[in-house]
C-alpha positions in Angstrom: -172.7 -149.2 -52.8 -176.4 -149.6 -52.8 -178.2 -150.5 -55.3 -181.6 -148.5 -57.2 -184.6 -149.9 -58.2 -186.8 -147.9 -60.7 -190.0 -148.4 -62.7 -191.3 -146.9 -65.7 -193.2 -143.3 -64.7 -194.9 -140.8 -66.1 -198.2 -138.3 -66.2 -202.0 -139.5 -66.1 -202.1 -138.5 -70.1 -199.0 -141.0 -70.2 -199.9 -143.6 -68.1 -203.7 -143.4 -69.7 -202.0 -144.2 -73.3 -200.0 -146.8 -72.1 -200.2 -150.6 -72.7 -197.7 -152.0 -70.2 -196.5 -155.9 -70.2 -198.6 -158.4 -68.0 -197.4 -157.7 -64.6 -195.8 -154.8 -65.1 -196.2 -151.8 -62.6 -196.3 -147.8 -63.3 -195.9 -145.4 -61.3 -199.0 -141.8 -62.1 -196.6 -139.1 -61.2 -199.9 -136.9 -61.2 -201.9 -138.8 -58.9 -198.8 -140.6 -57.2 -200.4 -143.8 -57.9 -199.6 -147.0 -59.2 -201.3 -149.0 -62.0 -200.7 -152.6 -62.8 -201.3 -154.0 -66.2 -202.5 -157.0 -67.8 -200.6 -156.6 -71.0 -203.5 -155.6 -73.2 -205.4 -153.1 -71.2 -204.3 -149.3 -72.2 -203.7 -147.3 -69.2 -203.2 -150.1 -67.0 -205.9 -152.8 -65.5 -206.5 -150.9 -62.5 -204.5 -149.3 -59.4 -203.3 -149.6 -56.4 -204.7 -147.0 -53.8 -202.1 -147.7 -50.7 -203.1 -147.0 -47.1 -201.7 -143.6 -45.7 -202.9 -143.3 -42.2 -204.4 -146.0 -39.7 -205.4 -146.0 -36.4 -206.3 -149.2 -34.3 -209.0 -149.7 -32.1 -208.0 -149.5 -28.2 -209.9 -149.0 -24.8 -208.2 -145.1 -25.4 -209.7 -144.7 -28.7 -213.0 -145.9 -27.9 -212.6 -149.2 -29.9 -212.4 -146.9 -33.0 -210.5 -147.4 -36.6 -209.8 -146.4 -39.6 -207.7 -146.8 -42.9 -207.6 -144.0 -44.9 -206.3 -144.4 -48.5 -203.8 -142.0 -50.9 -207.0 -141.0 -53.4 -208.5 -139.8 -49.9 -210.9 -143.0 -49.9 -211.7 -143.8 -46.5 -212.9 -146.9 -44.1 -213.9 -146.6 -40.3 -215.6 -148.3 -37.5 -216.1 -148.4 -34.0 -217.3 -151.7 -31.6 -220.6 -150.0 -30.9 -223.4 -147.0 -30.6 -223.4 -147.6 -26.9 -225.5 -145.2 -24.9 -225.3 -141.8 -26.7 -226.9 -142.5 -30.1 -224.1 -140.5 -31.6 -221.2 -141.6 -33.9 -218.2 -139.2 -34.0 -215.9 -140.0 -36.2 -212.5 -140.6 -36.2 -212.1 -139.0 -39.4 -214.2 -136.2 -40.5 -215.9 -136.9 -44.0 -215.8 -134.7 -47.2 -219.5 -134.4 -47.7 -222.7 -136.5 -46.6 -222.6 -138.6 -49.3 -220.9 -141.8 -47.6 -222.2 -145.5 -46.9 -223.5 -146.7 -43.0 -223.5 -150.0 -41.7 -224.7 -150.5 -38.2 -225.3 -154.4 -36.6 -225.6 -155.7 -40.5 -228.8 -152.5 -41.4 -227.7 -150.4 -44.0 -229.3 -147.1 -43.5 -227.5 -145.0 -46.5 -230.2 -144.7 -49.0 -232.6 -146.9 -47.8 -235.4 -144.1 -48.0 -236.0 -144.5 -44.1 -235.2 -141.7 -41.9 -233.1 -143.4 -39.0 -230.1 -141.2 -39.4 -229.0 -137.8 -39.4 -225.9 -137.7 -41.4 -223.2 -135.3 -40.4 -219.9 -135.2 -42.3 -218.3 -135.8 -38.6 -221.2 -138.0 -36.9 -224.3 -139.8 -37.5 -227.1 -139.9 -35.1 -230.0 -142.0 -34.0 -233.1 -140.8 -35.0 -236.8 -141.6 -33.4 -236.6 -144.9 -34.3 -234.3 -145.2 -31.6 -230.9 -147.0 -31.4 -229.8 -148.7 -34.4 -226.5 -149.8 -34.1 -225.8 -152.8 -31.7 -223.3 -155.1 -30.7 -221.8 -155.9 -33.6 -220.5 -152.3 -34.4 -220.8 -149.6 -37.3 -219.0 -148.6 -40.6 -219.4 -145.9 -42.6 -217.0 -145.6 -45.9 -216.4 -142.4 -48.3 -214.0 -140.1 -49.3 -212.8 -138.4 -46.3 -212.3 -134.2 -45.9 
């Protein structure tokens, strides 16, 4: 016979009132997250957001990947802008209000017009290409 391994659950309001023992893990039935707690810190000292869906970067993929996380929190990146100027993502974002790294620049509010965000691409404006070698990264909550 096998044996079951449970932990203490319950709702947000529950878990949000709770003061759990140092180390102890709960499981947000609402959210379907867990928290883990410190064993003073009411509702938990913070959560853990687990990865849902991955894909690796490959020759077939165009060197592309992401993580994408259960509160929809996502992470993706590609080797390079090579010789379009455009970005398409691997994942499609929920709005235009992510963060872009290309080569090390930031160019998510920087106040410089280099990119036109898309929720499924970014392009190269006149300023002409501005990721290089060392790849891009844009991270958000994804659609």
């Amino acid at each position: 016979m096998s044996k079951q391994w449970q932990i203490r659950r319950g709702t947000t309001a529950e878990n949000d009132i709770f003061t759990g023992a140092q180390g102890e893990v709960t499981m947000d039935t609402d959210k379907k997250q867990l928290r883990v707690h410190d064993g003073q810190t009411q509702g938990g000292a913070g959560t853990i957001d687990p990865v849902v869906a991955f894909q690796v970067p490959s020759s077939e993929n165009g060197y592309k990947w992401y993580r994408k996380y259960a509160s929809g929190w996502i992470e993706q990146g590609g080797k390079d802008w090579l010789e379009s100027n455009t970005i398409t993502f691997p994942v499609t974002m929920a709005d235009t209000n992510y963060y872009v790294s290309c080569g090390g620049f930031v160019i998510a509010n920087t106040g410089r017009q280099l990119v036109t965000k898309y929720v499924d691409r970014i392009s190269a404006a006149s300023d002409g290409q501005v990721c290089g070698a060392s790849g891009w990264l844009v991270m958000g909550m994804a659609a």
